[in-house]
VOFI-230328 format. One record per residue (C-alpha): residue number from 1; residue in one letter; y, z, x. Coordinates in pm, 1 decimal. Each point is the difference from the previous one (the first is absolute). Example, Ala and Ser with C-alpha at 12.3 -4.5 7.8 and 13.67 -1.06 7.14 Angstrom:
// VOFI-230328
{1, A, {-450.0, 780.0, 1230.0}}
{2, S, {344.0, -66.0, 137.0}}
***
This chain:
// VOFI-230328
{1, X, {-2424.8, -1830.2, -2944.2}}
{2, X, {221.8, -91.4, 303.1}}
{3, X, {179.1, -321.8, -178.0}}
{4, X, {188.2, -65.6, 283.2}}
{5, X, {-266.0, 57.9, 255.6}}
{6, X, {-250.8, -265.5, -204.0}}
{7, X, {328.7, -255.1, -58.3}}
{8, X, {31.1, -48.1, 384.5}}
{9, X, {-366.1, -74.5, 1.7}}
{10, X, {60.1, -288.5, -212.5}}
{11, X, {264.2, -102.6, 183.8}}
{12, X, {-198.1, -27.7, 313.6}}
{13, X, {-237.2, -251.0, -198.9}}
{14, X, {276.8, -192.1, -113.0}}
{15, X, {133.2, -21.9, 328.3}}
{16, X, {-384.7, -129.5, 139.4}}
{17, X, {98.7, -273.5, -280.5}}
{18, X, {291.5, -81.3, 122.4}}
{19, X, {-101.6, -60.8, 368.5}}
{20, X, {-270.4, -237.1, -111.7}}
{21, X, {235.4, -188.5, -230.2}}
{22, X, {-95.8, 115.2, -346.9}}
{23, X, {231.7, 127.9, -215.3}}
{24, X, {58.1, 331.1, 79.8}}
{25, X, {-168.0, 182.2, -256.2}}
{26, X, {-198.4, 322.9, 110.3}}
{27, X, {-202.2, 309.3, -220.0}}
{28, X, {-214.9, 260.4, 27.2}}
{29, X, {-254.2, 156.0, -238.7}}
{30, X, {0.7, 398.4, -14.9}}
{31, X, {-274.9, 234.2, -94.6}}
{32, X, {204.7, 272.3, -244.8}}
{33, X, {-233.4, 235.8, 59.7}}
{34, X, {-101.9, -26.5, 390.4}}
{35, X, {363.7, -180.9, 73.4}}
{36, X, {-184.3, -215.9, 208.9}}
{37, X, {84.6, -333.7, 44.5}}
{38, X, {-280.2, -240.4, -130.4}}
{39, X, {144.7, -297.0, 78.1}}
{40, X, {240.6, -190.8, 119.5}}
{41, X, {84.8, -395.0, 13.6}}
{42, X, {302.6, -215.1, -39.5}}
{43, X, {51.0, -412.4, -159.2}}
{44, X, {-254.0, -209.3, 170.0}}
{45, X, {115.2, -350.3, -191.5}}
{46, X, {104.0, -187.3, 279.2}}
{47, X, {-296.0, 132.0, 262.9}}
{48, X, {-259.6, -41.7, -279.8}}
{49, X, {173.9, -325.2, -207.4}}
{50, X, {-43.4, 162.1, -325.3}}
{51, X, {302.2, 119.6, -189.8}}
{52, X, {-175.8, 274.3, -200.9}}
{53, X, {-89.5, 195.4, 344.1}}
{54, X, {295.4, 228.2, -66.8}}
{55, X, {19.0, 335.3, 160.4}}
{56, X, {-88.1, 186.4, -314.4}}
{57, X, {-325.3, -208.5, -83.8}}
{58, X, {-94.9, 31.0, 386.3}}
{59, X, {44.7, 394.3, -54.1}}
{60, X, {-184.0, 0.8, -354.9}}
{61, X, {-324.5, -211.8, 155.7}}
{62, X, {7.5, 229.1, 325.1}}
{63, X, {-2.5, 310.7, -148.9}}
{64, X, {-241.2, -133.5, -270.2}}
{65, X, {-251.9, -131.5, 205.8}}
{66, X, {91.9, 332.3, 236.0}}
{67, X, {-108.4, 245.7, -275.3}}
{68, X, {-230.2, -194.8, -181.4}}
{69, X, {186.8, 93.6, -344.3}}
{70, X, {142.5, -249.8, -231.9}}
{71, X, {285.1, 214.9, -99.5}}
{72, X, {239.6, 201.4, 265.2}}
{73, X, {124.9, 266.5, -204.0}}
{74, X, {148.9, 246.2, 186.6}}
{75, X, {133.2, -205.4, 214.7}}
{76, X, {346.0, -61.5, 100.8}}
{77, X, {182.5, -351.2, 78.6}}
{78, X, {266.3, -38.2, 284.9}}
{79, X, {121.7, -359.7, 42.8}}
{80, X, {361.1, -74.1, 147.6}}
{81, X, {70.2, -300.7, -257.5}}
{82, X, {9.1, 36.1, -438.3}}
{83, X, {-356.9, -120.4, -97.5}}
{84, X, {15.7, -316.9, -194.3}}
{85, X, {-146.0, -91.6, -327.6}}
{86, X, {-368.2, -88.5, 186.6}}
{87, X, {-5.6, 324.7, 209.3}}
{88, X, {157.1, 252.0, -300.0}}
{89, X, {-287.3, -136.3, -230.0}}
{90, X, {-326.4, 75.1, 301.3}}
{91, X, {164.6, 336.6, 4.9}}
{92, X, {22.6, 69.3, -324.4}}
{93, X, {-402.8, -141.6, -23.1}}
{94, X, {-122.8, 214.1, 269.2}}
{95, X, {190.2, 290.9, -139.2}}
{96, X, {235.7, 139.4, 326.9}}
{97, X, {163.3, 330.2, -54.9}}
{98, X, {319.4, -65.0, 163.9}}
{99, X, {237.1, -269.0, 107.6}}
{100, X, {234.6, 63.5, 285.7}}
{101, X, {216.1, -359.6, 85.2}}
{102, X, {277.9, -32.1, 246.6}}
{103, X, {199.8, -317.8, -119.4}}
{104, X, {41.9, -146.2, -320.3}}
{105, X, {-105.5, -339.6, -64.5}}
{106, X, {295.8, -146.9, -230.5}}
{107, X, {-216.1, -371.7, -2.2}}
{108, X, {-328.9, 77.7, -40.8}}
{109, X, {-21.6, 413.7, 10.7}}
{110, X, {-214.5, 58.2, -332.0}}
{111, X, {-68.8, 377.9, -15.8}}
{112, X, {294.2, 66.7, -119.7}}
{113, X, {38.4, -300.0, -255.8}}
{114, X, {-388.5, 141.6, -80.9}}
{115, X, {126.1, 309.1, -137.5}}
{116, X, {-30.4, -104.6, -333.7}}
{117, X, {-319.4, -156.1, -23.0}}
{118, X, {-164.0, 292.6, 172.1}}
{119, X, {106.2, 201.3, -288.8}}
{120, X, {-263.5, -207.4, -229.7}}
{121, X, {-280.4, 192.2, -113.1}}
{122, X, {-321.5, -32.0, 274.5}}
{123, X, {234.8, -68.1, 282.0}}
{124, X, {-0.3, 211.7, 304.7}}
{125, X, {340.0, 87.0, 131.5}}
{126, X, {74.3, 138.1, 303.9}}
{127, X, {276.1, 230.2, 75.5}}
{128, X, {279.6, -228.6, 198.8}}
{129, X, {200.8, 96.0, 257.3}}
{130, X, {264.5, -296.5, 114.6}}
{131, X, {257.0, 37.0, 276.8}}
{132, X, {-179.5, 229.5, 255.0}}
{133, X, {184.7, -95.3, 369.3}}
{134, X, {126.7, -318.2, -207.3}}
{135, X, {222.7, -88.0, 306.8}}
{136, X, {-248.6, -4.3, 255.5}}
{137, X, {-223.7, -191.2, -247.6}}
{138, X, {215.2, -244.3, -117.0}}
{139, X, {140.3, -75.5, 359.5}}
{140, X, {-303.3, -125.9, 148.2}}
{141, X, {-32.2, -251.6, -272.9}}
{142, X, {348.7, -124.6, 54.5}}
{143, X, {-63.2, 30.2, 377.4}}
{144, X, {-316.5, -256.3, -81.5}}
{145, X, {199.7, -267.9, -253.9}}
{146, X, {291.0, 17.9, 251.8}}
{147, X, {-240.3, -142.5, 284.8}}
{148, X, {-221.3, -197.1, -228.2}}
{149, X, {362.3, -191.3, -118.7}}
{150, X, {175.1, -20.9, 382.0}}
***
């Protein structure tokens, strides 16, 4: 699997984000075995007022309603930002493969902090991945705070 190939896609999402004022958040959903993309999404809070439309749950429902399977095993995460708390637990419930994130989230990033809990007994975990083109990641958020704050 072509991380860096799929990480751009996400990026491209986040940057659709971005240009529509919504935190610039962006993912993709990958097939493991076809390594074709299933879906693709990025934050909708602001454009939908509801602060649980976060890229990852956009992704999850997409690819959900997409397949018509409750679980996406097999299936491989890109998102540009740390999921948080919220976002690590859907994954964990609908049982993704992989987790590829570009920056991490040191306020509310929870897949990391998660590490531990997904260790219980009858918890999926997912193989994480943090850091993947970090910079280019974590400069478009700082890009967006720096114009949402001038």
């Amino acid at each position: 699997m072509n991380v860096d190939f799929f990480m751009k896609k996400a990026i491209i999402e986040a940057e659709k984000a971005f240009k529509i004022n919504e935190v610039p958040v962006g993912g993709i959903l990958v097939d493991n075995i076809s390594n074709k993309i299933v879906a693709r999404s990025y934050n909708t809070v602001n454009k939908d007022n509801n602060a649980i439309k976060h890229c990852e749950l956009n992704l999850i429902n997409e690819a959900c309603e997409k397949s018509k399977l409750k679980y996406l095993e097999n299936m491989t995460l890109f998102v540009t930002l740390e999921p948080c708390t919220m976002c690590a637990s859907a994954i964990s419930e609908v049982h993704i493969t992989n987790i590829y994130f570009g920056a991490y989230d040191e306020k509310k990033g929870g897949i990391e902090k998660l590490r531990v809990a997904f260790q219980r007994k009858n918890i999926f975990m997912p193989t994480i991945y943090g850091g993947i083109m970090e910079k280019e990641c974590s400069d478009l958020l700082k890009k967006f705070f720096k114009n949402a704050n001038d």
